[in-house]
C-alpha positions as CSV (number, residue, x, y, z in Angstrom):
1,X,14.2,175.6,-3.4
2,X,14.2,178.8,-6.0
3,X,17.0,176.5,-8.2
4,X,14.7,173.9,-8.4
5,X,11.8,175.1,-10.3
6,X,11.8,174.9,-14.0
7,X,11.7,178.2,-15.6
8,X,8.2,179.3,-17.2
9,X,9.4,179.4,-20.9
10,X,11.2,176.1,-20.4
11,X,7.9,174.2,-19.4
12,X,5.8,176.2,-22.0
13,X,8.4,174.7,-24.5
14,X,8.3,171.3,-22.9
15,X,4.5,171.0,-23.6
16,X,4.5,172.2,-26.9
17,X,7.0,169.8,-28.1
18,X,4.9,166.9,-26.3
19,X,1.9,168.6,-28.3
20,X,4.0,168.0,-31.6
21,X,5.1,164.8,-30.9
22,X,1.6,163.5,-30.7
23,X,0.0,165.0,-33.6
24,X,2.7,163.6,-35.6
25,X,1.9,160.2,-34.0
26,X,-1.7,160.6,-34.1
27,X,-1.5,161.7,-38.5
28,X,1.3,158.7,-38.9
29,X,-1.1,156.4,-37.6
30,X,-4.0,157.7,-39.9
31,X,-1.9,157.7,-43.1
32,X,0.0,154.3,-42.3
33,X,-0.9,153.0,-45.7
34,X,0.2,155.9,-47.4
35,X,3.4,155.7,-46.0
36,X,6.3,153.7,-47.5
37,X,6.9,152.0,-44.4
38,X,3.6,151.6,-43.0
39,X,1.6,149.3,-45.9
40,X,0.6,146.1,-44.4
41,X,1.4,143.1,-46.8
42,X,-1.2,140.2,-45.4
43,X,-1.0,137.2,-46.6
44,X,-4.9,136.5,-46.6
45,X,-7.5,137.3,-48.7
46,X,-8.6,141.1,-47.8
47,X,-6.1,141.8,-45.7
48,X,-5.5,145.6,-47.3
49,X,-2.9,146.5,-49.7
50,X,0.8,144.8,-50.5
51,X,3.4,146.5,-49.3
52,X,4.5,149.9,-50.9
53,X,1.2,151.0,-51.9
54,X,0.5,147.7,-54.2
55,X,-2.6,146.6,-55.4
56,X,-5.1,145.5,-52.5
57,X,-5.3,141.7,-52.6
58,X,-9.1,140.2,-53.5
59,X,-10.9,136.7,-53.8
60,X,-13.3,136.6,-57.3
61,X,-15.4,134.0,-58.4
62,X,-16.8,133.6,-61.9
63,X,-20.3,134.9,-62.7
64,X,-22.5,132.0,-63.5
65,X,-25.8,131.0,-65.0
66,X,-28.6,129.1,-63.6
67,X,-32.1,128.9,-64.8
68,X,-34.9,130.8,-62.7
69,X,-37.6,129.1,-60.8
70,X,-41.1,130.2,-60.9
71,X,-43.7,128.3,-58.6
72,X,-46.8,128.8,-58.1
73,X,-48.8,127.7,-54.8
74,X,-52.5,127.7,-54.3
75,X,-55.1,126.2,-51.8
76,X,-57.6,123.5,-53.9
77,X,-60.0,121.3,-52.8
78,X,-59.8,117.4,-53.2
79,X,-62.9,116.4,-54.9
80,X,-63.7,113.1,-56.9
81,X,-65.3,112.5,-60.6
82,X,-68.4,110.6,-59.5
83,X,-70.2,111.3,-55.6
84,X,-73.7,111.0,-55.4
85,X,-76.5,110.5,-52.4
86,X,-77.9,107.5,-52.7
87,X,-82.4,107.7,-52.5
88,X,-85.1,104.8,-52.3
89,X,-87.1,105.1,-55.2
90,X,-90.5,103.5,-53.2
91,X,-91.6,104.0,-49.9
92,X,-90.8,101.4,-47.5
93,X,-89.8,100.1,-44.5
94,X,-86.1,99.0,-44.0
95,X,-85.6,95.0,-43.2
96,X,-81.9,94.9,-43.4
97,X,-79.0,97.1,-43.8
98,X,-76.0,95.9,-45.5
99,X,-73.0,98.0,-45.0
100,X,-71.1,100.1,-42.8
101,X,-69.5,103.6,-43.4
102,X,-66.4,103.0,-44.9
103,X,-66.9,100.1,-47.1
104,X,-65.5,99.2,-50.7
105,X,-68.2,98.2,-52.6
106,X,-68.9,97.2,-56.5
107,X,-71.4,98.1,-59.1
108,X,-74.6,96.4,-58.1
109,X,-73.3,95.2,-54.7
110,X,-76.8,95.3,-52.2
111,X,-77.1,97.9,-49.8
112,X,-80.4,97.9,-48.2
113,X,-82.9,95.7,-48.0
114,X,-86.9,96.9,-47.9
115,X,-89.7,95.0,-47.1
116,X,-91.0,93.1,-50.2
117,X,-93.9,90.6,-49.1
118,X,-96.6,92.2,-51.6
119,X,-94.2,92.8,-54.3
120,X,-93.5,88.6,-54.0
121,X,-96.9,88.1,-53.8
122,X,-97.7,90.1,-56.9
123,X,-94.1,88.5,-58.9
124,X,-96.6,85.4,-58.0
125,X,-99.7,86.6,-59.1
126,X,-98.4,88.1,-62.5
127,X,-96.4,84.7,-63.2
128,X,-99.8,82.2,-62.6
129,X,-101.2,84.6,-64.9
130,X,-98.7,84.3,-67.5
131,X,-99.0,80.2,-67.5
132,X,-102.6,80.7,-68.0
133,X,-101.9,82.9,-70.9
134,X,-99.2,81.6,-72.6
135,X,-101.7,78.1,-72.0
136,X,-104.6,80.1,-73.8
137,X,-102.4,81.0,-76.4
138,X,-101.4,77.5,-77.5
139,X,-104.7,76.4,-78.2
140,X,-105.4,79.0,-80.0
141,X,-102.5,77.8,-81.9
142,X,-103.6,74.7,-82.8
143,X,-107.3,75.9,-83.5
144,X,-106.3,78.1,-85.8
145,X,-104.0,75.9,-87.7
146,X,-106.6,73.4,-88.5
147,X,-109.2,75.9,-88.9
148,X,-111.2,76.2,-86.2
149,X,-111.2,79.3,-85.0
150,X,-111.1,82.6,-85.9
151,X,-108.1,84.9,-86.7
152,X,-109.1,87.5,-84.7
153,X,-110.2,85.0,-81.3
154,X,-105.9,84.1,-82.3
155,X,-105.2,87.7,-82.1
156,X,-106.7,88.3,-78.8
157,X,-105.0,84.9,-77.0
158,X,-102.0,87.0,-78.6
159,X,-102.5,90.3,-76.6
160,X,-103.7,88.5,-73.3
161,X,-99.7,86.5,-73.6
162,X,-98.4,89.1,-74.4
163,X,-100.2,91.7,-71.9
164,X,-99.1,89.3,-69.3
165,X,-95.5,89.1,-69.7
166,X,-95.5,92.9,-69.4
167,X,-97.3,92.4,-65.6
168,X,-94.5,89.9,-65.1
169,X,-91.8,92.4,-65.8
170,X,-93.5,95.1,-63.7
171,X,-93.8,93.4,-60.9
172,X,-90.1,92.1,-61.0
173,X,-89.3,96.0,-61.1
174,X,-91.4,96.7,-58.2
175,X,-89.3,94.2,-56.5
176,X,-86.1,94.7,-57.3
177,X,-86.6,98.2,-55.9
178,X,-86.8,97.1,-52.8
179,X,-82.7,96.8,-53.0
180,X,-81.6,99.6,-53.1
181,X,-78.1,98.7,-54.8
182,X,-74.3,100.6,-55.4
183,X,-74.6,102.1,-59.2
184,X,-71.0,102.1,-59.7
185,X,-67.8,100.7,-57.5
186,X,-66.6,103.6,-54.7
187,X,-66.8,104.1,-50.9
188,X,-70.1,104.3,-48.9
189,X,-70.7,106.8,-46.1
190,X,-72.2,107.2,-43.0
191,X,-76.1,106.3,-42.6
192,X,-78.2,106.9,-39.9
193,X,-80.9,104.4,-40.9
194,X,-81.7,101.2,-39.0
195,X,-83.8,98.1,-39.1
196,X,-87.6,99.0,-38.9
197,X,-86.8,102.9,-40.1
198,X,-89.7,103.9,-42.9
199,X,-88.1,105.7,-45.5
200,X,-89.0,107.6,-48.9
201,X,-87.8,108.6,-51.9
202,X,-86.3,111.9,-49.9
203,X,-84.7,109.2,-47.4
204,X,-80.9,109.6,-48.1
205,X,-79.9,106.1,-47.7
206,X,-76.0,106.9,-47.5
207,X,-73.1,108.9,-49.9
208,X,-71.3,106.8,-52.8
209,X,-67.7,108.1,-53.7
210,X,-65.4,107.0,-56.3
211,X,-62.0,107.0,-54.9
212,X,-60.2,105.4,-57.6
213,X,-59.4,109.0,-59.0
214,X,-59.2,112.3,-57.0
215,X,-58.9,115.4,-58.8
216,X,-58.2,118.9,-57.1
217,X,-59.7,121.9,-58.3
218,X,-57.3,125.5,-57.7
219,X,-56.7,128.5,-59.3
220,X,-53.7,130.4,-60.7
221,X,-53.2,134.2,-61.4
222,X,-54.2,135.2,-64.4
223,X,-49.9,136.0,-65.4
224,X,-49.7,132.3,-66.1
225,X,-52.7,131.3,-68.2
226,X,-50.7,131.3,-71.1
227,X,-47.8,128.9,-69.5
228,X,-50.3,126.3,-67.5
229,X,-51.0,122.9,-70.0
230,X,-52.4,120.1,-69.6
231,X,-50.3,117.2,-68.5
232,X,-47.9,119.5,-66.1
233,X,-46.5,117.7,-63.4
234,X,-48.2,119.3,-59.9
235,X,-47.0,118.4,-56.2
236,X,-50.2,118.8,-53.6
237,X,-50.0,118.5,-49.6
238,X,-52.1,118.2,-47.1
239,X,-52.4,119.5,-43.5
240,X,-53.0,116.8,-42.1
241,X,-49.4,115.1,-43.5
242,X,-47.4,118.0,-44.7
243,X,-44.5,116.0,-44.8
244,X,-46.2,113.6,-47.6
245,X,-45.9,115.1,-50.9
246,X,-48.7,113.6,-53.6
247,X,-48.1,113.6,-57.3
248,X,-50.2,114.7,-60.2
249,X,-50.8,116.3,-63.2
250,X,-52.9,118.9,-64.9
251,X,-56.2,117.3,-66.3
252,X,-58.1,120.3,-67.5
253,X,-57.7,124.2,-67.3
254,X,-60.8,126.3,-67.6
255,X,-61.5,128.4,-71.0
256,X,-62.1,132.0,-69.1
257,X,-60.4,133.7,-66.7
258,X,-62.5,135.3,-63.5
259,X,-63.0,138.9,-64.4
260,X,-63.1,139.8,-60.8
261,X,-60.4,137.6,-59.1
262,X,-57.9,137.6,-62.3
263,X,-58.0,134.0,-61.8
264,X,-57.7,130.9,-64.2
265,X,-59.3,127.6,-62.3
266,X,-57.3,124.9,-63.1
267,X,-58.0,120.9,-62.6
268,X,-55.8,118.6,-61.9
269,X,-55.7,114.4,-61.1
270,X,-53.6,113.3,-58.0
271,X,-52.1,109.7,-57.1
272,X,-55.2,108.5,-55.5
273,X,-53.2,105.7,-53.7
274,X,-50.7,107.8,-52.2
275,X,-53.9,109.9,-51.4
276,X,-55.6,107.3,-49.8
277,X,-52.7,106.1,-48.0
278,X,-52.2,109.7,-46.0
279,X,-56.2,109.7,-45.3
280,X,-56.7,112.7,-48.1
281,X,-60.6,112.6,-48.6
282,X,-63.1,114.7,-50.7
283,X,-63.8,117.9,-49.4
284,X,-60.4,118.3,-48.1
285,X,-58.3,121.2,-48.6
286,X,-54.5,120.7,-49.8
287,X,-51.7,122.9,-50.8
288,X,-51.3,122.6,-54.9
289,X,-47.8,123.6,-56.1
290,X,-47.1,124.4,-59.9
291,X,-44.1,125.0,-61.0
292,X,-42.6,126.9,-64.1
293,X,-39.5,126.8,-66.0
294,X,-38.1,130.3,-66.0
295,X,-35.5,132.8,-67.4
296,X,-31.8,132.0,-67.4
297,X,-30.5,134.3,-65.2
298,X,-27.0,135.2,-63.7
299,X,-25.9,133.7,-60.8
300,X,-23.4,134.9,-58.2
301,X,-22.2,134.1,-54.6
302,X,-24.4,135.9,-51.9
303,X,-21.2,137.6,-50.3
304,X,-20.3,139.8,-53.4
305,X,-23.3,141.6,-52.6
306,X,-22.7,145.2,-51.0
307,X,-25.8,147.9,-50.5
308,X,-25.9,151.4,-50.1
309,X,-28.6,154.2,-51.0
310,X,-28.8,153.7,-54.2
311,X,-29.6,149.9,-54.1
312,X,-27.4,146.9,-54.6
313,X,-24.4,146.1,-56.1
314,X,-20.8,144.4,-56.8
315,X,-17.5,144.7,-57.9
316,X,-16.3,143.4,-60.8
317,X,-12.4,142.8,-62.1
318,X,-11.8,143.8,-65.4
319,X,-8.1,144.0,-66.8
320,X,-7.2,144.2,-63.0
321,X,-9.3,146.9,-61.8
322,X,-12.0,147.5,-59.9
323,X,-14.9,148.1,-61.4
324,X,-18.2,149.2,-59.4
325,X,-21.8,147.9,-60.9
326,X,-25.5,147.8,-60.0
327,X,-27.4,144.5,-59.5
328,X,-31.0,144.0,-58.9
329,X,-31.3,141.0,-57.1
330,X,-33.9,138.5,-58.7
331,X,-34.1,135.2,-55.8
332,X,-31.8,133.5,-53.6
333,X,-31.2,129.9,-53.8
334,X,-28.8,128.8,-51.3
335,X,-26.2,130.7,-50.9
336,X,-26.0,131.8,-54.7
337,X,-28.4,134.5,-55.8
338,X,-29.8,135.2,-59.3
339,X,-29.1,138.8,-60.2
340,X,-30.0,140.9,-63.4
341,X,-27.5,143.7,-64.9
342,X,-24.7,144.0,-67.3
343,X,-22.9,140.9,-66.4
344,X,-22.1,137.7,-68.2
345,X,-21.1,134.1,-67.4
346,X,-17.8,134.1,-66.6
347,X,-17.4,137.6,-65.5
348,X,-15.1,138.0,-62.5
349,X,-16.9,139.3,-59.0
350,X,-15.4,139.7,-56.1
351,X,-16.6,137.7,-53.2
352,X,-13.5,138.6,-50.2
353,X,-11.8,141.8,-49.7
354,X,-14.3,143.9,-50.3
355,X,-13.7,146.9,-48.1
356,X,-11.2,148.8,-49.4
357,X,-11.8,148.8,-52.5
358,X,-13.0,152.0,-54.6
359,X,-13.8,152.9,-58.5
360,X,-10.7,152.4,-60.5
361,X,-8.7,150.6,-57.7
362,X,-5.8,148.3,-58.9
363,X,-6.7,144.8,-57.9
364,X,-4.7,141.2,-57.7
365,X,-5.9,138.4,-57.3
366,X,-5.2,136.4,-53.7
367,X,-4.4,133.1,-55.5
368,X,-2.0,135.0,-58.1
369,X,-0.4,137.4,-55.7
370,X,0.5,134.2,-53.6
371,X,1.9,132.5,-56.4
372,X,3.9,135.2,-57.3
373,X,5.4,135.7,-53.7
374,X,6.7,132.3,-53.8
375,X,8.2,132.1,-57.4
376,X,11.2,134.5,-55.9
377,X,11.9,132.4,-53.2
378,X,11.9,129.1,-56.0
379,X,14.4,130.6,-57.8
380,X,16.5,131.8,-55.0
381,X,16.8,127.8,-53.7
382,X,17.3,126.6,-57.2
């Protein structure tokens, strides 16, 4: 049993060369690229370093330009150029009403009807009276022309005529104003009168709109007063469709800005059809979008972009190095992003391999590298 045991210095130097035979594997796995035999060469774009310590393989694109957008969007309210209340201008009672809420009517077109007996009768009265004149008048005529009568009796038949056409006229006022008519063509509203209602000249009869325009009034921040003119195409929305886009364009723009807000109001005329068509009525609110033509700015792919504690930024190739730079990112627009710094169109950036890569790095190119793999093997069949 005593033969069998390992001496104590042979298993002490046992463990320590099982000690050193793991650190060594442990440090040749954590310098693997540093080691001659140990460098991966991947084919694929980012996959390290070619073999022998080569340049690490990358994917660029070119830096290019696009222009920036710049669009404003502000709640405005649909309103139209003419909307009145529409009053009696006597005191009556109704006899008939001649519309409904909703209805398309034209200049002049009869509303309501009041009651008009007396009015008639005095249209009557005023007309007999008239005859009667005009009658008096005419023999006066004729008297006077051979003679017979005095210039000033003429004079007086004259007035009386004349007197009475004026009663004529009056009383066909007083009763035209028992219609109450449309002043201009537009939609009517609702109206709570009826048959047999008494109204005055405080009665609102019913609303008058002109729909054959809509305008929508909205304001901008004060940053764009100099850039807003008149004749600018707008796009408008409204809750009640968001999915329906209206047209327009900038009518008028207001001449001071609002000292407290920092506001310009701004006016503009919509596609009252396609309005109309998507129920968009005055009063209602709508989302106004303006847009401006910005900057030219640099664009690049989204995935060159790395961040750290000092911000953004990318790498850039230049003679086949690696070549660190800060950005400051400016908008996305799917999947490119416009960026501001010391870059130009047609700048290299690198979009795949980014990891290993550090200031000063030699870099090649995926696309060349594999080109240049394969030319060997070209020759070597030829």
């Amino acid at each position: 049993m005593t033969g069998l045991i390992m001496p104590l210095w042979k298993q002490l130097l046992l463990c320590a060369v099982v000690v050193i035979l793991a650190a060594g594997g442990w440090y040749a796995f954590q310098h693997r690229d540093s080691l001659g035999g140990g460098a991966t060469a991947s084919g694929g774009p980012g996959g390290g370093r070619t073999g022998g310590g080569g340049p690490t393989l990358v994917v660029t694109e070119a830096v290019g330009s696009e222009v920036e957008s710049d669009q404003v969007r502000s709640v405005g309210t649909v309103k139209v150029p003419r909307s009145i209340r529409i009053y009696p201008q006597v005191s009556a009672i109704v006899t008939e009403v001649m519309f409904k809420a909703g209805d398309k009517v034209v200049k002049d077109q009869a509303l309501i009807h009041l009651d008009e007996a007396d009015q008639r009768v005095a249209l009557d009265l005023a007309n007999v009276a008239l005859k009667d004149a005009q009658s008096a008048l005419d023999r006066a005529q004729k008297l006077s022309a051979s003679r017979n009568l005095a210039l000033s009796a003429l004079e007086d038949a004259q007035s009386v005529e004349r007197k009475a056409q004026i009663a004529v006229l009056g009383a066909q006022i007083a009763l035209d104003r028992r219609t109450i008519t449309a002043p201009f063509d537009g939609v009517v509203g609702l109206s709570d009168l009826a048959v047999g209602d008494f109204v005055t000249s405080s009665t609102v009869v019913t609303t008058l709109d002109d729909v054959s325009t809509l305008l929508v009034s909205f304001v901008v921040p004060e940053r764009y007063a100099g850039r807003v003119a008149e004749g600018q195409a707008v796009t408008a929305t409204a809750a009640s469709r968001p999915d329906a886009t209206i047209n327009g364009k900038v009518t008028s723009i207001d001449t001071r800005i609002d000292a407290t807000a920092r506001t310009l109001k701004v006016e503009a005329s919509l596609d009252a059809e396609a309005a109309n068509a998507i129920g968009v009525k005055p009063g209602m609110s709508v989302v106004v979008s303006l847009g401006f033509e910005g900057q030219t700015r640099m664009a690049i792919s989204a995935l060159s972009i790395q961040w750290d504690r000092a911000g953004s930024y990318i790498w850039t190739v230049v003679d086949d190095i690696a070549k660190r730079m800060p950005i400051t990112v400016l908008e996305r627009q799917s999947g490119r992003v416009l960026v501001s710094g010391d870059l130009k169109a047609g700048d290299k950036v690198v979009v795949e391999g980014l990891q290993r890569l550090r200031e000063g790095a030699k870099v090649a190119e995926f696309a060349a590298a594999a080109v240049g793999a394969k030319a060997p093997a070209t020759e070597a069949g030829s």
